[in-house]
Structures are given as structure tokens and as C-alpha cells.
Phi, psi and omega in degrees: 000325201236038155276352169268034170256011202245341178305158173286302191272038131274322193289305174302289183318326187286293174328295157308314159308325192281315184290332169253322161341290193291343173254035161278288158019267195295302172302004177274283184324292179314342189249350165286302160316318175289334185290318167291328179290314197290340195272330184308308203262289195323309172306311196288290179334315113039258163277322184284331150345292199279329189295156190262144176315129184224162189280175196289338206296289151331299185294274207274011140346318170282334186108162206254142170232145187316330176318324181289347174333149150070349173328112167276123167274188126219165190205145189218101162198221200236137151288131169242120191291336200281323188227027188295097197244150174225140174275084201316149176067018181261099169303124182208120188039035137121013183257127189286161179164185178212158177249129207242092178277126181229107183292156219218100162306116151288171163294328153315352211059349173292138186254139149225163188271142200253113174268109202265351169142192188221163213196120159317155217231167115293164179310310197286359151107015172277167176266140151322150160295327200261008175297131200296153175256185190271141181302148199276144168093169168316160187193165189218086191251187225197098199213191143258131167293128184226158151017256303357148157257148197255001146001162180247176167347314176290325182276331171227055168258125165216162213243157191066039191065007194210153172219181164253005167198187171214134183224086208293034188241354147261021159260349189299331173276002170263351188238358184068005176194147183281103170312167184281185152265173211041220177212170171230111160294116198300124166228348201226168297312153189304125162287091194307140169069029145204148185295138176260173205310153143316119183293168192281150162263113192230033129346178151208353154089198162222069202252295200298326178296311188264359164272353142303314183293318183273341149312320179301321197293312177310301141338296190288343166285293182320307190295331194279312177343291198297285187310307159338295200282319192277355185274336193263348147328305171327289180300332170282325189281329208265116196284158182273192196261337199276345169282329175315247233337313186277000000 
């Protein structure tokens, strides 16, 4: 009965079905997975939220691990204003600007880098003239631990007063002493005439939505099979006209 499935152009169809069956499959898991990570990522982001300010010193003591994102920190020293860097090209709600790094001496003498907020721009990714300056004197700020960006070497070194990202781990010669890692975003105290950080997108994207959608897929190559295979049954049981006749 089910010997014409032994046929070539049954055997390519079953190959295709198989074939696609199996990477809908596979792409399901992955955008499931990616879905779980991202709820995974939120929580720790979250929680380093909701957690009370520890100096910086501290939180990174160990050296920096991704766990630490959004970590609210604090540090208490002098701006050197002197060594004052803008990040080119930081685009904010579809507005040219720049973001303004300013390293924050400890009192240890250890530096770490301060992001005090961002300021419209001219297009071409230069710093505005009017950038507010860093407060003068001891200070106590208040911030998230954010990232080193993984650019390479050209984008964030920097010349001229500027980089396209920041990785303090390409500044000791320009600041003369090796930053902590990562930055700090500035939430505290407030910079007149620059925007402080973005809340995190603690989102979840549509990773559960395309891993449904490629399960759907998947299925639906089994089922077209399955009906394929019971429409050419049908069609071998079902007598032709010329045999009723005889």
C-alpha cells in the first residue's frame, strides 16, 4: 500500500520535510534560548538596580564580569577635567550629539571613567562648544557601571579629544594611570546642560514570537506530508472510470 513512498519523487519530498522539519526545529530552540537569556539578563540588570550603592572600588575589585552591568556604584574624587574626552556620533532619539567622558581621580589615586551625560552636537561628531564643565573640587557621584566597548584600537583611543567609543583600557597613556574597567554612568548628582543615561530596555524582544513561528513551521512541513501522503492514497483506492466500467 505504502510502497510509493519508495518512488524517487516521494523519497525528495520525505528529504525535504526532514530537512526542513529539522532546521525549523533547531532555529526554534535557538530564538527559545535567546529568549531565556534575554529574561536571565534582565534579572541580573534588575537586581543590580534595585541593590544599594557600594563604591566602585569595591564592585570591581575582582575585575569586571558582565554580571556587573547596571551595578549602581559610587566614588568619591576630583574631576580631571583636563583629560575630559566626548564620544562622537552618540545619536540620541535620532538627534547628532556626543557623550562626555570625564575621568574622576580617587582618592587612592586609581581613576575611573565618568560618563556626565550627553549634549546635542553638531553632524559631523565634533564636540559643541558649550559643553557644561565638570564640577570643580571633591565630589561624590552616583552612577551604573557600564561595559569597556569592544571596538577595536582605532575607535577608542583618544586623539584629539575624542573617540568613537570607550575602553579605558586604551587610555593609560593619555591619563597616566590604568582606569578601573568599564565607565560609570553618571545618574547623580545631575549635570546642568547634559542628559543623563537611558533606562535599560528590559524588553524581551521577539525571540519567543520567532521561536513559535519556526515550531509552526516545523509542524506544518509534518502535517503537509502526512496530508500528501493520505491525498495519494485516496486517489490509488478511489476506482478510475474506465474501471468501474469494465
Amino acid at each position: 500500500m505504502f510502497r510509493f513512498l519508495l518512488s524517487p519523487r516521494w523519497i525528495g519530498l520525505a528529504v525535504f520535510v526532514v530537512a526542513m522539519a529539522t532546521t525549523s526545529y533547531v532555529l526554534g530552540g535557538w530564538q527559545y534560548d535567546r529568549w531565556e537569556q534575554r529574561k536571565a539578563d534582565n534579572a541580573i540588570v534588575e537586581a543590580n538596580l534595585d541593590a544599594e550603592p557600594a563604591p566602585v572600588s569595591d564592585v570591581l575589585a575582582d575585575g569586571w564580569n558582565p554580571d556587573l552591568e547596571y551595578r549602581t556604584v559610587t566614588a568619591t574624587g576630583t574631576f580631571d577635567s583636563s583629560r575630559e574626552v566626548t564620544v562622537r556620533f552618540a545619536h540620541r532619539d535620532g538627534q547628532p550629539g556626543v557623550q562626555v567622558i570625564t575621568p574622576l581621580r580617587l582618592a587612592d589615586g586609581r581613576v575611573v571613567l565618568v560618563d556626565r551625560g550627553w549634549i546635542q552636537g553638531p553632524r559631523n561628531g565634533e564636540a559643541p562648544e558649550d559643553v557644561p564643565p565638570a564640577p570643580s573640587g571633591p565630589i561624590t557621584i552616583t552612577g551604573w557601571l557600564q561595559p569597556a566597548s569592544t571596538a577595536d584600537t582605532a575607535a577608542t583611543t583618544p586623539r584629539d579629544g575624542q573617540v568613537r567609543a570607550v575602553n579605558g583600557a586604551r587610555w593609560t597613556e593619555f591619563l597616566g594611570a590604568e582606569p578601573l574597567p568599564g565607565y560609570v554612568a553618571l545618574t547623580e548628582p545631575k549635570q546642568e546642560g547634559l542628559e543623563g543615561p537611558v533606562d535599560p530596555d528590559l524588553g524581551t524582544g521577539p525571540h519567543l514570537f520567532y521561536s513559535m513561528q519556526w515550531y509552526f513551521f516545523m509542524a506544518l512541513a509534518l502535517l503537509g506530508y502526512v496530508l500528501f501522503v493520505r491525498a495519494e492514497l485516496r486517489e490509488r483506492r478511489t476506482p478510475t472510470s474506465e474501471t468501474a466500467a469494465s
